[in-house]
C-alpha positions, 0 to 999 in steps of 0.5 A: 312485550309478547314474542310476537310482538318483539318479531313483528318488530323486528321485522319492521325495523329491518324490512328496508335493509333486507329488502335492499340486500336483496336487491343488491344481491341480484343486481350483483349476481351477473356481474359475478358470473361475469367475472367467474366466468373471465377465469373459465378455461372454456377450450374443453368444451362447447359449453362456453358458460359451464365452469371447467376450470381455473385458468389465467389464460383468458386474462394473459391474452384478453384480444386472442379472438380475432378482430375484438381488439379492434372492436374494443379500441373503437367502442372506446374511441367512440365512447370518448368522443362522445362523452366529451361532446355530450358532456360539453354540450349538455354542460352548456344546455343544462346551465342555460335551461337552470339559469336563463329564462327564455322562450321556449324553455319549458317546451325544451325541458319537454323534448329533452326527455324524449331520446330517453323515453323513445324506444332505441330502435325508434332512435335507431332507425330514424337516424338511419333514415336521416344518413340515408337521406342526407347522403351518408347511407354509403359512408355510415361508421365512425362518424354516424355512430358518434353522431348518433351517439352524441343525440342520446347521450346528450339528455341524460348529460342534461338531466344530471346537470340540471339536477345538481344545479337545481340543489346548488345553494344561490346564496353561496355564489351571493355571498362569493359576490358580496365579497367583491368576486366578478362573476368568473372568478364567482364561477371558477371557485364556488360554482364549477367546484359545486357542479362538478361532481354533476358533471362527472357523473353525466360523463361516466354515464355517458361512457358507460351508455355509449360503450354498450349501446348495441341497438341504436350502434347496429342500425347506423354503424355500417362496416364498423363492429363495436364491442357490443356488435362483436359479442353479438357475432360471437354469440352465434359461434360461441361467446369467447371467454376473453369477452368476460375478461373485457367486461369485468375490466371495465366494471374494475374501472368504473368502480375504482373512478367511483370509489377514487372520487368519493374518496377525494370528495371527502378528503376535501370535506374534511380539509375545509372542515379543518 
């Protein structure tokens, strides 16, 4: 084989994993900045995103600037709340869309899609006009923003459920029948053990859309600042450094969620293969 040969080959056989690399690369240089910049020692300069120096100050007091404590403490009640509304209520919808058969059901299917497909400030500010016009224009804050919240964390709930229902094998849950299980105790230990993971992922990302949403939270939150609205603030002044620190604590989190359940996942993998 020809030397030209042998490169063309190579190139081939490795096109797709460099190719991957890269995007790996440059979905994780931000991040990387973020987390550099958690350790910049800022106060010398108004360069707030030039590197100083080294310093664990902004780690050692995360809530110095005034009011992110309470911002960061909102969004994360909000964001909870609404993970869990989102979750159980798209749990429910998924099943009934995946199992049932009824009336109206391809058109639901249709409009699930269209919080996700809208533009956030068309979800934004038609929700801001339905408060205003059902009396809550003088009351927006928490509640607006959990309600608004759970409108569009609730489709991408939908469709993560659905698409693990959708791979589930039915002759598992037969089978489970067939050995004289009801139909909860068949649920209980074949099928919510199997869309579990499903539902786990929805809520992650439910979190993770409700804690960083800025658009949709800014048009229906009233007096309220977020975490998102307070990094927007601040960026008029200067983004404080401690804002570095908050979000590679969350990036910590959810990756250790991440690396924690698959781990278990496959710990009980190779417990029934044993």
């Amino acid at each position: 084989m020809s030397p030209m040969a042998r490169a063309r080959r190579w190139i081939g056989d490795h096109l797709i994993l460099g190719l991957g690399l890269l995007v790996l690369v440059y979905t994780f240089v931000p991040i990387a900045v973020v987390v550099l910049m958690s350790f910049n020692d800022s106060s010398k300069s108004r360069n707030v995103y030039k590197f100083q120096s080294f310093t664990f100050s902004n780690w050692l007091h995360p809530f110095k600037p005034s009011g992110m404590g309470d911002s960061v403490l909102l969004s994360i009640e909000i964001a909870l709340a609404a993970t869990i509304i989102a979750t159980i209520l798209g749990t429910l919808a998924a099943f009934a869309l995946v199992r049932h058969r009824f009336a109206g059901r391809k058109a639901a299917n249709l409009i699930i899609f269209l919080p996700m497909a809208s533009p956030e400030i068309v979800m934004g500010s038609s929700l801001l006009a339905l408060f205003v016009s059902s009396g809550f224009g003088g009351r927006l804050g928490f509640i607006t923003i959990l309600i608004a919240h759970v409108m569009f964390c609730l489709s991408f709930v939908i469709v993560t459920v659905k698409a693990r229902l959708g791979g589930l094998d039915d002759n598992l849950e037969q089978a489970a029948m067939d050995l004289y299980a009801n139909e909860f105790e068949t649920f209980r230990r074949i099928t919510f053990p199997l869309v579990l993971p499903g539902i786990i992922a929805a809520a992650l990302l439910s979190f993770s859309l409700s804690f960083d949403d800025f658009i949709i939270t800014n048009l229906n939150a009233g007096q309220s600042v977020t975490f998102p609205m307070f990094v927007y603030g601040s960026a008029q002044r200067g983004v404080p450094m401690e804002v570095n620190v908050i979000g590679t604590a969350m990036f910590v989190i959810a990756i250790s969620i991440v690396v924690g359940g698959e781990i278990f996942r496959r710990r009980g993998q190779k417990a029934l293969a044993a």
